[in-house]
C-alpha positions, -999 to 999 in steps of 0.1 A, spaced: -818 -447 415 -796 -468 397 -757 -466 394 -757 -453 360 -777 -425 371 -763 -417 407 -738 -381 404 -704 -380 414 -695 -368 445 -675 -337 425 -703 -329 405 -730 -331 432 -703 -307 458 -699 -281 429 -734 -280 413 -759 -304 432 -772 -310 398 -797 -339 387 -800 -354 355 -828 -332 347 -810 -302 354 -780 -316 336 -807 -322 307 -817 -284 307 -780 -274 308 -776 -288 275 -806 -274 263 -796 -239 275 -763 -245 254 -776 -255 224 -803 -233 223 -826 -264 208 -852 -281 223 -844 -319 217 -813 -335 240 -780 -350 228 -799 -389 226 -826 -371 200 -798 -359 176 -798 -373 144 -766 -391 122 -758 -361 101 -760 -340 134 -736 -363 152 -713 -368 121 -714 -330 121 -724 -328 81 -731 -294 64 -770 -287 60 -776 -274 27 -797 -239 30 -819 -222 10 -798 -189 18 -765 -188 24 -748 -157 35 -715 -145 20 -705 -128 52 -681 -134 73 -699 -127 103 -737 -106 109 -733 -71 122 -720 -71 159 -747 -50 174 -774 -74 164 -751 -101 176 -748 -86 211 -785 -77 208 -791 -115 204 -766 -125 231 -785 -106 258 -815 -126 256 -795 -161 256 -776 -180 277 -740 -175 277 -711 -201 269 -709 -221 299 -682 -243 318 -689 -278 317 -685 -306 336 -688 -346 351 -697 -378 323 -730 -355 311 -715 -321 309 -727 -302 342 -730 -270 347 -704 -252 370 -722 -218 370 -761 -207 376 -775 -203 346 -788 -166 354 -751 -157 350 -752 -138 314 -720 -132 294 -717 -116 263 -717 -140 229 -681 -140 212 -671 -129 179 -653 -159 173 -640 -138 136 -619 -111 165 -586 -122 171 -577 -96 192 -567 -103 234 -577 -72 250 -614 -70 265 -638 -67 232 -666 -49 249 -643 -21 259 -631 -26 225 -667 -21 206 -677 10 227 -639 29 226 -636 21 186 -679 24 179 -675 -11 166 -712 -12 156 -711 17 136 -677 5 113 -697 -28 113 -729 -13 97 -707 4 69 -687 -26 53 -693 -60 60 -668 -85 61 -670 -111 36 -657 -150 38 -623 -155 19 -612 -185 4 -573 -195 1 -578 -216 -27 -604 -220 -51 -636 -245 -44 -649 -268 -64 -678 -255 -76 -650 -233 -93 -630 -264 -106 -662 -280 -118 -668 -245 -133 -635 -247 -153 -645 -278 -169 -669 -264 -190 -643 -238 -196 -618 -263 -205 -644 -287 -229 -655 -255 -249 -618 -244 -259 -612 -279 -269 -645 -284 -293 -635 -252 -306 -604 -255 -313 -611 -292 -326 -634 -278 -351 -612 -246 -364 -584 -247 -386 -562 -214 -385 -553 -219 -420 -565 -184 -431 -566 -147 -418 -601 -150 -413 -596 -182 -394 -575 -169 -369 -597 -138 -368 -626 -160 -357 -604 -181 -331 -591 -154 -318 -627 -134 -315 -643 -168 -298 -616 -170 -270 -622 -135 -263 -661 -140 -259 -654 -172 -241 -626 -156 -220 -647 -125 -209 -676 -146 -200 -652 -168 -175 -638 -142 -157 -668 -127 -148 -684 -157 -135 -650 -156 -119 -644 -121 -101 -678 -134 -84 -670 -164 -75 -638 -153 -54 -655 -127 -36 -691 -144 -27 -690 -179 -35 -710 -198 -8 -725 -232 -9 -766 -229 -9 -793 -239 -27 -796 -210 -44 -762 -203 -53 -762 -242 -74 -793 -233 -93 -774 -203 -102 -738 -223 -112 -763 -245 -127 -781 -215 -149 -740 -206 -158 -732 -245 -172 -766 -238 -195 -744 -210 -207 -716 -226 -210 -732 -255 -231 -752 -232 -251 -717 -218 -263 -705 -249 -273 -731 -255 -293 -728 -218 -315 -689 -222 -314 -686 -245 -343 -704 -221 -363 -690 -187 -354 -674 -172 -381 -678 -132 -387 -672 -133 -421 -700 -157 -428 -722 -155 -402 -751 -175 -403 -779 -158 -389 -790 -181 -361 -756 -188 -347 -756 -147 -336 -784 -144 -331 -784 -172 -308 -752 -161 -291 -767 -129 -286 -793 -146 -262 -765 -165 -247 -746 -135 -239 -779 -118 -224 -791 -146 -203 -749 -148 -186 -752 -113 -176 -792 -117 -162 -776 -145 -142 -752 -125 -129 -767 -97 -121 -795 -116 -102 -765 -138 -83 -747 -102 -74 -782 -90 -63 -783 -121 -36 -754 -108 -22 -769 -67 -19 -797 -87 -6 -775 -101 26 -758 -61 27 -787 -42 24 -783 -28 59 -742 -16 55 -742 17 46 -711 16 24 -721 -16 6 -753 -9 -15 -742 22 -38 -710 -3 -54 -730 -37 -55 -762 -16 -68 -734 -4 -96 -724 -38 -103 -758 -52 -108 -767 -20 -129 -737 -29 -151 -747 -65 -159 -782 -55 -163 -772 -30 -190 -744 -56 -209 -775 -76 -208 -798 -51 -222 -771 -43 -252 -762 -76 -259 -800 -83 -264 -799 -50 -287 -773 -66 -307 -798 -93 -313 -816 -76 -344 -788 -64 -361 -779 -102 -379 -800 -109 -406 -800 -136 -430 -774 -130 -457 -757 -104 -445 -726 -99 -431 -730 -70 -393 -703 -55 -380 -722 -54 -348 -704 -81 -331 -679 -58 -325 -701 -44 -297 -697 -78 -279 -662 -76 -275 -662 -40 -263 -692 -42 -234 -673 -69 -221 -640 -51 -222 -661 -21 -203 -683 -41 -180 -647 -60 -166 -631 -27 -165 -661 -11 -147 -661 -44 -123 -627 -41 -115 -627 -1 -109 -659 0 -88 -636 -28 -66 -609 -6 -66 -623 23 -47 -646 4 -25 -639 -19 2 -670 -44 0 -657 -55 -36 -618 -57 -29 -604 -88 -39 -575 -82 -10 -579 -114 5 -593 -133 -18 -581 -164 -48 -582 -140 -79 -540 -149 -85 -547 -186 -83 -581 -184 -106 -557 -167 -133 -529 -196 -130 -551 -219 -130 -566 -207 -162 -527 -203 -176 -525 -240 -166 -560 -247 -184 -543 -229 -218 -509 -250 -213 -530 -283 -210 -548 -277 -239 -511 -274 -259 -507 -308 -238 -538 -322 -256 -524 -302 -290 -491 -320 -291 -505 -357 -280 -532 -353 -313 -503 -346 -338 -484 -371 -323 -513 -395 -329 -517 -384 -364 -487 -389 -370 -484 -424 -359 -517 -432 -372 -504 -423 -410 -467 -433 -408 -451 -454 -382 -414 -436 -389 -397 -418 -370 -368 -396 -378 -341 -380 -357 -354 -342 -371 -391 -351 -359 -381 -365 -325 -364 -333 -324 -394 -309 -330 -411 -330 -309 -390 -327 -276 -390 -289 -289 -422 -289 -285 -428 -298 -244 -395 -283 -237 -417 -253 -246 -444 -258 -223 -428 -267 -195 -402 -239 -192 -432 -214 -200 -450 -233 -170 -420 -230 -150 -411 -189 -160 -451 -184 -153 -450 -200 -122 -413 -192 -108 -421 -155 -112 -461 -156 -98 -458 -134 -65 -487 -158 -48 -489 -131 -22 -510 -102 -21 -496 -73 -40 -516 -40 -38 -555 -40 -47 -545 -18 -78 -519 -37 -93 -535 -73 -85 -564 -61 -106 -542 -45 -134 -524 -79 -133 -557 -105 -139 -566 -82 -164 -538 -85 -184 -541 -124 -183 -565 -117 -214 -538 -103 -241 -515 -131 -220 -538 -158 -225 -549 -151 -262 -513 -150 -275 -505 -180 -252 -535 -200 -269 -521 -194 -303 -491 -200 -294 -496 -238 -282 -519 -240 -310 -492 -237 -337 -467 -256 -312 -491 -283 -321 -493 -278 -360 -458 -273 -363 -454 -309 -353 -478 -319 -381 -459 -297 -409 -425 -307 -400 -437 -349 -410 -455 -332 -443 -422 -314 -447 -400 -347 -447 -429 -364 -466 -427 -342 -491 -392 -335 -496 -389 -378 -497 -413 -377 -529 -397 -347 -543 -365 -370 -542 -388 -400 -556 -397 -381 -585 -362 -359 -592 -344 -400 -594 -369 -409 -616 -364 -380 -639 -327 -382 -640 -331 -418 -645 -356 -412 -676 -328 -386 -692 -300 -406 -685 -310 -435 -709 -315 -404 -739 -352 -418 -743 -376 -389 -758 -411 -414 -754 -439 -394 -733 -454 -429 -730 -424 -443 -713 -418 -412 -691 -456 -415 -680 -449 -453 -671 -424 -444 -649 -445 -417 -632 -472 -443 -626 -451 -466 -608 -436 -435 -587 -469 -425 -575 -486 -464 -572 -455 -463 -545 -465 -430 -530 -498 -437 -528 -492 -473 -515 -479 -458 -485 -502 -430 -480 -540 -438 -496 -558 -406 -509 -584 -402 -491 -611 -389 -519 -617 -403 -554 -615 -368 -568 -574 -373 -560 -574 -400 -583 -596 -388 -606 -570 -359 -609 -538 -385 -606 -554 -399 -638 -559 -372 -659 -522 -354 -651 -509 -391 -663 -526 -390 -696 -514 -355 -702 -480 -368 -698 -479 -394 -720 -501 -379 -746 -486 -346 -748 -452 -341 -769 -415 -347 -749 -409 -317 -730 -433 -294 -741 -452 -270 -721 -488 -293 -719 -465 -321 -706 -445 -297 -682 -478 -283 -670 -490 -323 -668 -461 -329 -645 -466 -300 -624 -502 -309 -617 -491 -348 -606 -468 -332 -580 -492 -310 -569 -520 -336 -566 -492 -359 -551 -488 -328 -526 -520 -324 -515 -535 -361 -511 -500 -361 -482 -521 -331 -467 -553 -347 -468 -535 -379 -452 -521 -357 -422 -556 -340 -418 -543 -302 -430 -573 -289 -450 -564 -258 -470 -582 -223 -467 -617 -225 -482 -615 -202 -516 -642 -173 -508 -666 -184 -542 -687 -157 -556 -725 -156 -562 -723 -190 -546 -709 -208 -578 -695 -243 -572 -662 -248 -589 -634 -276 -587 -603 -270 -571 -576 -265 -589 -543 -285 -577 -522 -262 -586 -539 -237 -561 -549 -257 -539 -508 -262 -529 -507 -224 -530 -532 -223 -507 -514 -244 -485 -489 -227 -486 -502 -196 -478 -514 -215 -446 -482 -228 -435 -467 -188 -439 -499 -181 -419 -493 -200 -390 -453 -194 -391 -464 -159 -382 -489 -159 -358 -468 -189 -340 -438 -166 -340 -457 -132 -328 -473 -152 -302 -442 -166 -286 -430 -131 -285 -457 -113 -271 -462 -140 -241 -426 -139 -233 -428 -99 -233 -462 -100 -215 -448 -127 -191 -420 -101 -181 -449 -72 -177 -464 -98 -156 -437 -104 -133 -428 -66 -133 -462 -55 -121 -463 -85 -89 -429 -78 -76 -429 -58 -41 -397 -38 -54 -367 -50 -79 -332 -47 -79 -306 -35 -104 -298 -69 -115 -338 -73 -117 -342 -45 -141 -312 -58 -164 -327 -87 -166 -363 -72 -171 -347 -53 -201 -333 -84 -220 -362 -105 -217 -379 -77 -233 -354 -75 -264 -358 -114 -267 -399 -113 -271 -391 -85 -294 -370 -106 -312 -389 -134 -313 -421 -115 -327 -399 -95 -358 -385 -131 -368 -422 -139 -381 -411 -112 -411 -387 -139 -422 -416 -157 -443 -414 -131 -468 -373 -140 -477 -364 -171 -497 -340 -177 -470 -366 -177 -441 -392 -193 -459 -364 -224 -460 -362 -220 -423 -400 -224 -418 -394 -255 -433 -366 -268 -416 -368 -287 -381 -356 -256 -365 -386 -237 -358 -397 -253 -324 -363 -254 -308 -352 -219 -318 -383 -211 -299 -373 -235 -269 -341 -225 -270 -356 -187 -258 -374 -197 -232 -345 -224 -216 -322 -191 -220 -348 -166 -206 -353 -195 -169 -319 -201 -164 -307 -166 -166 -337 -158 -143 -313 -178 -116 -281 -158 -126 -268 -137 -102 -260 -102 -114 -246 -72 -95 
């Protein structure tokens, strides 16, 4: 025998082992029948196989583990250069439950406690600290349908904001539930991707049905469609719920709930299929409604049936980072908001004034110290099964007025430039007026001369963007110069040119005015006149809902933080109370549009700070100490 194969003098004392028996050794220990030289890359790099099945659990029921143990060898000592054996291998010893962290002698344990028997009722279920990336990947889909949505909706109108706002609670819905899965029984099988795969199908297949969604002119395939989208979520996750009742079916405490949950998302499935024959072509169903409120009762069901049963807790699991991640989703989207206007902006005018920089600053002074409130007062420990639940599921109202609120952080950008823009050719126009009177001159001909070269200069700098503006410039001219000095056909002329003037600078900045609801389907021009009332009325809109929004996340913010807290202090409940008066206040100052002396504040540059200013106050007196 060679001197590579010869044993060491140690090994041959303690176990008089030869390479065979070495061989068989390692065979006993693996339990496989092919020897460390057979082993493959991926089984020497130690790579995850990919499996049809994967369980969710943590570990199998012990008794069929030690039921499995007798009839193996046991962990054994090892060693010399080839791992040798130190004991016989008829020496047995029970198979570790490497999930027990406790010293004392687990045998004794399992037989004093009836360890089998706890076992067989609830299972134990794998727990993740932070949240895979099948999840992330997940949120991208998430992420891309909120922007194409909001890219493609203006919230210049009541119904507008009704349909933005009815979207995000569809989409919203439809995310966590994929999501209060996914932190309880996410695994990584071959199954379990076909299935994340079947959910991106949904995910896409609301993209394409978002541009369209609009309740108060629904187009029949667009719900009808979404109908079938909503159906074919909950199928998906009732089947992906029914995988894991699959891997439980033998706990006793573990089929009734998971049987419930499946039941549940079979039935949203069933009614959102009813829905599906409600939405007929030109008509108008109220039936929607039924969308929002089955998912509203399938989450509450979810999160009740995982309140008073062990096998669905989410105590241990990422449900508080899923929701801030989500919160961060929303703030990156105002992110993505603010850079667009800020493109706009530069794309139409190149200046910059000291008000505008202002807003602008405003504006990600906002987000950030609403990222750092959210996140400064986040209790990322666990904080009671009931009130972790109760606090994820009032991330929806959170995360709705949130959304609208970055969304008019963004257009507040865009209307404080249309604000200077305007004002600058209200000036134009008021100089060239006085100038007119000043000489004593009564000639319409003259006066409209001196309007052409005022809007030539206007219009130099910003180009209409539709012929129909100058169609309209045109016509207003000739009434001014046609019409008799100062009467009411040339006052009404000169209106209209401002007006026109008015609305080509909206056009420019990409602010389209609410559509006017046309009856019998009649096509008529727009009037300019209107049209700047319309504007208007959007611009009152959006000071509103941008105001009611940044008090209802700072009050819902505090609720937040008030529900995660272990126990508060005095000082902790005065501050509590004031952050409460300032979302308040925040919310009431949306009344404001209505008064002459409000609307002059939507229009100043103070908007976003006064805003900012809130939220700076609210952070640093966070860090105040109080008795």
């Amino acid at each position: 025998m060679s001197s590579g194969t010869h044993l060491s003098p140690v090994s041959s004392h303690r176990g008089g082992l030869s390479a065979s028996s070495s061989t068989s050794s390692l065979k006993s220990l693996t339990g496989k029948s092919k020897n460390l030289l057979d082993l493959n890359d991926d089984d020497r790099l130690g790579k995850p196989k990919l499996k049809l099945f994967e369980s969710p659990l943590a570990h199998e029921r012990r008794g069929s583990l030690r039921s499995e143990a007798s009839k193996t060898d046991s962990f054994i000592n090892i060693s010399g250069p080839l791992g040798i054996s130190s004991k016989s291998s008829t020496e047995k010893l029970p198979l570790p439950n490497i999930y027990d962290d406790r010293k004392d002698d687990k045998e004794e344990y399992f037989v004093k406690n009836n360890g089998d028997s706890d076992m067989r009722e609830t299972p134990e279920f794998r727990r993740y600290e932070e949240a895979t990336n099948i999840e992330l990947f997940y949120d991208l889909f998430f992420v891309a349908n909120l922007t194409t949505f909001t890219e493609v909706t203006d919230i210049n109108s009541s119904t507008a904001l009704k349909s933005y706002a009815g979207f995000f609670c569809i989409l919203w819905f439809l995310w966590v539930q994929v999501s209060l899965f996914d932190v309880r029984f996410v695994t990584d099988s071959i199954l379990e991707r076909v299935g994340k795969a079947a959910q991106f199908g949904v995910m896409v297949g609301l993209a394409s049905v978002g541009p369209n969604f609009d309740p108060a002119s629904q187009k029949e395939h667009t719900f009808r469609s979404l109908a079938i989208i909503l159906m074919l979520s909950r199928i998906i996750l009732g089947l992906q719920y029914g995988v894991v009742l699959y891997h439980v079916w033998f706990y006793k405490n573990s089929k009734t709930p998971l049987a419930m949950v499946v039941a549940t998302n079979l039935v949203a499935a069933f009614i959102y299929f009813g829905t599906l024959f409600a939405f007929k072509k030109g008509t108008n169903s109220q039936v929607y409604i039924v969308w929002y409120i089955t998912a509203i009762l399938e989450t509450a069901i979810n999160v009740t049936i995982s309140a008073n049963w062990k096998v669905l807790s989410f105590e241990g699991s990422h449900l508080v980072q899923r929701m801030s991640l989500l919160t961060l989703i929303i703030l990156g989207e105002g992110v993505i908001g603010i850079c667009k206007s800020i493109s706009t902006i530069v794309e139409t005018e190149a200046g910059w004034t000291t008000p505008l920089i202002g807003t602008v600053i405003a504006a990600v002074t906002l987000l950030y110290f609403i990222y750092m409130i959210y996140f400064d007062w986040m209790n990322r420990a666990q904080f009671g099964t009931f009130r972790q639940e109760l606090w994820a599921f009032l991330h929806f109202p959170f995360h709705l007025a949130l959304v609208l609120l970055v969304e008019g952080t963004a257009q507040f950008i865009i209307w404080r430039k249309v604000a200077e823009v305007v004002a600058r050719i209200n000036t134009l126009f008021s100089t060239t007026g006085r100038t007119f009177l000043s000489t004593g001159n009564t000639n319409s001909i003259t006066l409209s001369t001196l309007f052409v070269n005022a809007t030539d200069a206007v219009y130099a700098e910003f180009p209409p963007k539709f012929t129909r503006t100058l169609y309209e410039t045109q016509n207003a001219i000739y009434t001014i110069g046609n019409a008799t000095f100062n009467s009411t056909e040339q006052l009404q002329g000169i209106s209209t040119l401002f007006s026109v003037i008015r609305d080509s600078i909206f056009d420019s900045f990409n602010i389209e005015p609410p559509e006017e609801m046309v009856k019998e389907m009649a096509v008529v021009a727009d009037d300019p006149n209107d049209e700047w009332e319309r504007h208007m009325e959007a611009f009152k809109l959006v000071f509103v809902y941008f105001f009611i929004a940044s008090g209802l996340t700072l009050i819902l913010m505090n609720v937040l933080n008030t529900i995660s807290r272990p126990k508060t202090t005095k000082g902790d409940r005065i501050r509590i109370f004031i952050y409460f008066i300032f979302g308040v206040l925040l919310a009431s100052l949306a009344s404001l549009v209505t008064t002459d002396g409000g609307f002059g504040f939507a229009q100043s540059a103070m908007v976003l700070p006064t805003v900012a200013l809130v939220f700076v106050f609210v952070m640093t007196f966070g860090y105040t100490k109080l008795l």
